[in-house]
BASE-733679 format. One record per residue (C-alpha): residue number from 1; x, z, y. Coordinates in nm, 2 decimals, padded with zeros to 4 digits. Example, Ala and Ser with C-alpha at 12.3 -4.5 7.8 and 13.67 -1.06 7.14 Angstrom:
residues 2
     i       xx       zz       yy
     1    01.23    00.78   -00.45
     2    01.37    00.71   -00.11
//
This chain:
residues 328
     i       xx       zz       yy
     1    03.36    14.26    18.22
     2    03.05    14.46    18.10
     3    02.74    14.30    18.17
     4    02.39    14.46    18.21
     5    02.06    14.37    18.02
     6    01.85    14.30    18.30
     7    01.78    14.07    18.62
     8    01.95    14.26    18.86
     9    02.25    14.05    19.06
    10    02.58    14.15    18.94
    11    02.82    14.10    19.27
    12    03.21    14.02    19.17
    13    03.49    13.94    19.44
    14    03.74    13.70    19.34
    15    04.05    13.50    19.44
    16    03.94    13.18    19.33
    17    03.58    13.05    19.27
    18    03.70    12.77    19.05
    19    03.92    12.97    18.81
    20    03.64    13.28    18.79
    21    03.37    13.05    18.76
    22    03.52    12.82    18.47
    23    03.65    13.12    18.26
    24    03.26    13.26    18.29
    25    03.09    12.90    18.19
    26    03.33    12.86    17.95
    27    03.40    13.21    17.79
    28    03.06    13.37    17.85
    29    02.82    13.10    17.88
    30    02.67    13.16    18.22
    31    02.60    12.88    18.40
    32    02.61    12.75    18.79
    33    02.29    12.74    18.96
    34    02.44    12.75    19.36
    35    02.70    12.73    19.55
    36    02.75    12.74    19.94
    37    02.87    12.61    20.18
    38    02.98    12.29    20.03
    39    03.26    12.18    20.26
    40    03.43    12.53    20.17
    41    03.25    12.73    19.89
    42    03.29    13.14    19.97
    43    03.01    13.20    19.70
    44    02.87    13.09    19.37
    45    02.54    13.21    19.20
    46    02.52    13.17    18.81
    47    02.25    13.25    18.57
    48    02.26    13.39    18.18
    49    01.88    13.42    18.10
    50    01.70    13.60    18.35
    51    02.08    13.75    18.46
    52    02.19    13.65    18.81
    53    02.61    13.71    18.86
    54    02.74    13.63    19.22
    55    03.11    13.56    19.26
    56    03.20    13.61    19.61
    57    03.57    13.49    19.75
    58    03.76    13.83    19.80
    59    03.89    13.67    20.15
    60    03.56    13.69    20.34
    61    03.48    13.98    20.45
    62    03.09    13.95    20.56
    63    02.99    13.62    20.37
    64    02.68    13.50    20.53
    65    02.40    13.36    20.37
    66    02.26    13.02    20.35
    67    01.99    12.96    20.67
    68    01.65    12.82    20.52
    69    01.58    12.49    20.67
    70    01.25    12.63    20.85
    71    01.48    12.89    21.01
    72    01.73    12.68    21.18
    73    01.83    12.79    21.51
    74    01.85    12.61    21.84
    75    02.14    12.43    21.87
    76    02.40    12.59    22.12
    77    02.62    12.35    22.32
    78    02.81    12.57    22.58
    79    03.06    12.28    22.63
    80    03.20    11.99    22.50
    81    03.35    11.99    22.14
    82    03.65    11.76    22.04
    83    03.79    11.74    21.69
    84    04.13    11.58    21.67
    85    04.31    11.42    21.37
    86    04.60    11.58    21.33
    87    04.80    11.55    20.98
    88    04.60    11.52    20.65
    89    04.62    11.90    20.60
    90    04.34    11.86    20.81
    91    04.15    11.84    20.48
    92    04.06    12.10    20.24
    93    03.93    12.12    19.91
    94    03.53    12.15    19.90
    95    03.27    12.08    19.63
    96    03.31    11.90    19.34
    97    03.69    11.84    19.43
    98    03.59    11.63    19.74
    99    03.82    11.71    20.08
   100    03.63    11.82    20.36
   101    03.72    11.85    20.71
   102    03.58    12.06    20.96
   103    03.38    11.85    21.29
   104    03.27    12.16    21.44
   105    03.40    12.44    21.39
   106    03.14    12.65    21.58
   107    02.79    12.51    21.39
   108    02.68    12.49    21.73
   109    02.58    12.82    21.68
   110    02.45    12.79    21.33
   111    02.23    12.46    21.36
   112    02.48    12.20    21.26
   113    02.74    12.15    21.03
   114    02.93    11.78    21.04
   115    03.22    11.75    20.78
   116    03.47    11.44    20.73
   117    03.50    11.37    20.35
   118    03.79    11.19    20.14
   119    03.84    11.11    19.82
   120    04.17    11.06    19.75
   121    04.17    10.83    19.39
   122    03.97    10.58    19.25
   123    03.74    10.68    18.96
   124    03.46    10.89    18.85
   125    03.40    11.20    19.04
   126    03.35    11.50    18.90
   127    03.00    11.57    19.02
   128    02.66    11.68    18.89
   129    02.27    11.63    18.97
   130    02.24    11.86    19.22
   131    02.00    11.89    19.56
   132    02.04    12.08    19.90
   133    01.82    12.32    20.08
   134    01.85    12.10    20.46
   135    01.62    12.01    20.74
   136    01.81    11.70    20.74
   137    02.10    11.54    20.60
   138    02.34    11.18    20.65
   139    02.61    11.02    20.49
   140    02.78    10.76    20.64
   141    03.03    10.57    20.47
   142    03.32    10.46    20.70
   143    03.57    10.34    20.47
   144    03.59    10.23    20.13
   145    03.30    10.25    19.87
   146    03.11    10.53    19.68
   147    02.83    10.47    19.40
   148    02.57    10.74    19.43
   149    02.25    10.80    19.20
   150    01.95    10.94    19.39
   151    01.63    11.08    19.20
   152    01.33    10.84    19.18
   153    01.55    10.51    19.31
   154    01.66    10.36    18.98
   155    01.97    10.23    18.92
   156    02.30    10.36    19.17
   157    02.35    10.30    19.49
   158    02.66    10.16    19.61
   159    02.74    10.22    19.99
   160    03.07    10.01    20.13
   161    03.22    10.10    20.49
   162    02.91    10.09    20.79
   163    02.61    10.23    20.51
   164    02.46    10.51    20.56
   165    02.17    10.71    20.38
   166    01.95    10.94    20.48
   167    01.93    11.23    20.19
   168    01.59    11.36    20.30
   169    01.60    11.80    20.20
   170    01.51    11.84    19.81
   171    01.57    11.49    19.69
   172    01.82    11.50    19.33
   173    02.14    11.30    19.35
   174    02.50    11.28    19.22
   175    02.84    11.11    19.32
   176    02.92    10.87    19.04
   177    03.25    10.70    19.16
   178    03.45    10.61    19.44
   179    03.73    10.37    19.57
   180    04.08    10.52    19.67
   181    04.07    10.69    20.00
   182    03.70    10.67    20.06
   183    03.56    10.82    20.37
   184    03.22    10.96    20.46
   185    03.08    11.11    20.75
   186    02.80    11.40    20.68
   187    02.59    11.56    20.93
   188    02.35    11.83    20.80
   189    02.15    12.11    20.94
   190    02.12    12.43    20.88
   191    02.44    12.50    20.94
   192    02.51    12.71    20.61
   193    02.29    12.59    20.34
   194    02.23    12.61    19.98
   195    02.36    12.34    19.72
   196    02.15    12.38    19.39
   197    02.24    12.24    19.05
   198    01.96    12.09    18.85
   199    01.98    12.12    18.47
   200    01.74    11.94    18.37
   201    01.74    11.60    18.54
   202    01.96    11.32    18.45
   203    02.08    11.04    18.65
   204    02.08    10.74    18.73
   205    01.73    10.73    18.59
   206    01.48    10.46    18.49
   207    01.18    10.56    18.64
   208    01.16    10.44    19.04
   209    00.93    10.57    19.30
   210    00.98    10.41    19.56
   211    00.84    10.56    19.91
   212    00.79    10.91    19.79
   213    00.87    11.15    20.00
   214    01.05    11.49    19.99
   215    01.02    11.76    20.23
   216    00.82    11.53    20.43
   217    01.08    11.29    20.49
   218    01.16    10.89    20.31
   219    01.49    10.85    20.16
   220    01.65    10.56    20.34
   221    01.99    10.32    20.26
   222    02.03    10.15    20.55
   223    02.31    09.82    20.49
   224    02.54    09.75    20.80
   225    02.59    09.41    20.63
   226    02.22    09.34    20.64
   227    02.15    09.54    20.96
   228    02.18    09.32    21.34
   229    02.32    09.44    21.60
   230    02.16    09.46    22.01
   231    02.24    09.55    22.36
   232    02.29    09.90    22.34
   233    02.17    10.17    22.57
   234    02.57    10.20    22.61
   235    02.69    09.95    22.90
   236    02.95    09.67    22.76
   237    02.86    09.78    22.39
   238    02.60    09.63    22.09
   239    02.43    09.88    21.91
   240    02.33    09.88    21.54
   241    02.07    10.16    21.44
   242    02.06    10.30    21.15
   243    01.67    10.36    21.14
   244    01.66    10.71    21.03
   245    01.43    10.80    21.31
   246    01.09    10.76    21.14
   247    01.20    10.84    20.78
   248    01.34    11.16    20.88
   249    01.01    11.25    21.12
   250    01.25    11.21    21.41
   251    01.46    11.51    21.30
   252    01.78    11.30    21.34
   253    01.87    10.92    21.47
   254    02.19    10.74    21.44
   255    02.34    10.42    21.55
   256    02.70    10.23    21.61
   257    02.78    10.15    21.90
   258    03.05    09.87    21.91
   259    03.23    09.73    22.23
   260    03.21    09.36    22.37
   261    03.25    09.32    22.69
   262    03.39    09.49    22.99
   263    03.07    09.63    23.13
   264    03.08    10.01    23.31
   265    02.82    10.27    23.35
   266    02.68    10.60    23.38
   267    02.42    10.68    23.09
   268    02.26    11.06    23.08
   269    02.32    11.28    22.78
   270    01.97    11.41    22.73
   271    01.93    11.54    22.41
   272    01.95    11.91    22.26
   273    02.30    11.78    22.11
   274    02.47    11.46    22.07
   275    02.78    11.38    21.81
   276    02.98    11.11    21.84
   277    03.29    11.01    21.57
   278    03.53    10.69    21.64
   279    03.53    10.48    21.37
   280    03.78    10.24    21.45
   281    04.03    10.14    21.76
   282    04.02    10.45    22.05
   283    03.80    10.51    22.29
   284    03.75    10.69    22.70
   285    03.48    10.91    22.75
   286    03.41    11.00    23.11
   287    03.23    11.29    23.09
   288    03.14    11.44    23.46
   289    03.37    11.20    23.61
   290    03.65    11.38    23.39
   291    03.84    11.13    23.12
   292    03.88    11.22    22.74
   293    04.09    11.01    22.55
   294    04.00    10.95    22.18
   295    04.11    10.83    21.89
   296    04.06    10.67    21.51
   297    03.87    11.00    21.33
   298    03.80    11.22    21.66
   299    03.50    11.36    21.77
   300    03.30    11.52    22.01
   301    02.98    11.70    22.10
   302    02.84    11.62    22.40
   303    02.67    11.87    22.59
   304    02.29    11.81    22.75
   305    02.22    11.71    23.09
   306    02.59    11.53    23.10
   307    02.69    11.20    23.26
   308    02.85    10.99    23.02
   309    03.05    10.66    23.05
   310    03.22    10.52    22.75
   311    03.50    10.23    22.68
   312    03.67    10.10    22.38
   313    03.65    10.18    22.03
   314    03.38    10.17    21.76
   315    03.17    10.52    21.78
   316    02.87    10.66    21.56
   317    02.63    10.83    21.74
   318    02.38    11.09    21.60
   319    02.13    11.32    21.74
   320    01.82    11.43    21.74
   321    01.54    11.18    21.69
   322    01.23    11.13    21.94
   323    00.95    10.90    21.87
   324    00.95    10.77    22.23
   325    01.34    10.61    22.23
   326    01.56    10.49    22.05
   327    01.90    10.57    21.92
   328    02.03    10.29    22.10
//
């Protein structure tokens, strides 16, 4: 390959970003700088001095480009969107060796992107200090536990099943280890953004700041174990929230909603978009009167302006935020 002595992009297609990308670091001494979109990298930016190469997957044929977080569009919901658990080819491989799978296929039309993530064995993971271009982004940890270190907070977190964080847009982390089949659930918006690699930050570091904030939002841990639970907004369920609301500036809210009783009722669906996941047992959604029957791992997107009547099973609810309610 015959490289040019200036800035200009060089553009190369390629089979597989992994293979191309190692032989260049390796061989050549470039280095990754981005790489998007994480759940199923199509593209790869590295740098060689003021040299920018872009290695492109040969398979997609108009690769979009990653949506800056002030440009996010308006969610579209034309109708209600279900994600089933099928098999576990229901997974594929995404960023630093992580399996992602897909919650919404659509984006909702390019606002939101939500992604079910395993890590099959125990160990360190192969990950590095690294930051994404988001209006807002949240882990949840459903199963197992994951040790991540986040810039300015010290020493590693370690969330177990029912955490969740709030990874406000900007703020340095990296994936230290996880447990044998650990699950996450990840919302983030845009849609398509930008994951950056930061060379010159290490972590975990020993220099806390607690209550900084990035982008204009706080990072939060929230601890199910240390979190209590309250009559829901759900009929026959408690509710935990998750307390993103005011951290995040009301861009996103989430709470678990978990049943107790055999309470009934209709609740209205009245914001721009609403995701729920079933995080344990199964659960009926009567949506308009019409049942949906889900399961341990489904989903759904509710559409606005629906009636909505829910029984059985454990769910996490997200959506936007709005500093006159709560998530419950």
């Amino acid at each position: 390959m015959t490289v040019p002595d200036d800035d200009t992009d060089i553009v190369i297609g390629c089979e597989d970003l992994d293979i191309a990308s190692a032989r260049l670091i390796d061989d050549d001494g470039w280095r990754l700088e981005t790489i998007f979109p994480a759940d199923a990298p199509f593209q790869m930016i590295l740098s060689r001095g003021a040299q920018r190469l872009r290695l492109i997957r040969r398979d997609i044929a108009d690769p979009p480009e990653p949506i800056a977080p002030a440009d996010v569009p308006a969610a579209r919901v034309d109708g209600a969107v279900i994600s089933r658990r099928s098999t576990a080819t229901d997974f594929g491989v995404g960023r630093a060796g992580m399996t992602y799978r897909d919650l919404i296929p659509d984006r909702l039309g390019g606002a939101l992107i939500a992604s079910h993530i395993r890590i099959d064995d125990e160990g360190p993971v192969a990950d590095y200090v690294h930051f994404h271009d988001v209006a807002f982004q949240l882990i949840f940890c459903r199963s197992g536990r994951v040790e991540v270190a986040y810039q300015d907070h010290g020493a590693p977190i370690v969330m177990a099943a029912g955490d969740c964080v709030l990874q406000p847009p900007g703020i340095r982390h990296r994936v230290l280890w996880a447990s044998a089949g650990m699950e996450v659930v990840e919302l983030a918006s845009p849609a398509v953004h930008a994951t950056h690699r930061d060379h010159e930050l290490t972590l975990p570091s020993s220099t806390p700041a607690p209550g900084r904030e990035y982008g204009g939002q706080r990072f939060v841990h929230h601890v199910a174990a240390e979190s209590p639970e309250r009559p829901g907004r759900f009929p026959g369920y408690v509710a935990r929230d998750v307390g993103l609301g005011p951290a995040s500036r009301f861009a996103v809210e989430a709470s678990v909603h978990r049943r107790v009783g055999d309470d009934r009722g209709d609740v209205r669906q009245d914001r721009e978009w609403m995701f729920v996941f079933v995080l344990d047992g199964s659960a009926t959604l009567r949506l308009d009167g019409a049942a949906i029957d889900l399961d341990r791992s489904d989903s759904i997107v509710v559409p606005p302006g629906c009636s909505m009547n829910w029984s059985g099973g454990t769910l996490l609810e997200v959506g936007p935020g709005s500093p006159s309610a709560s998530a419950q």
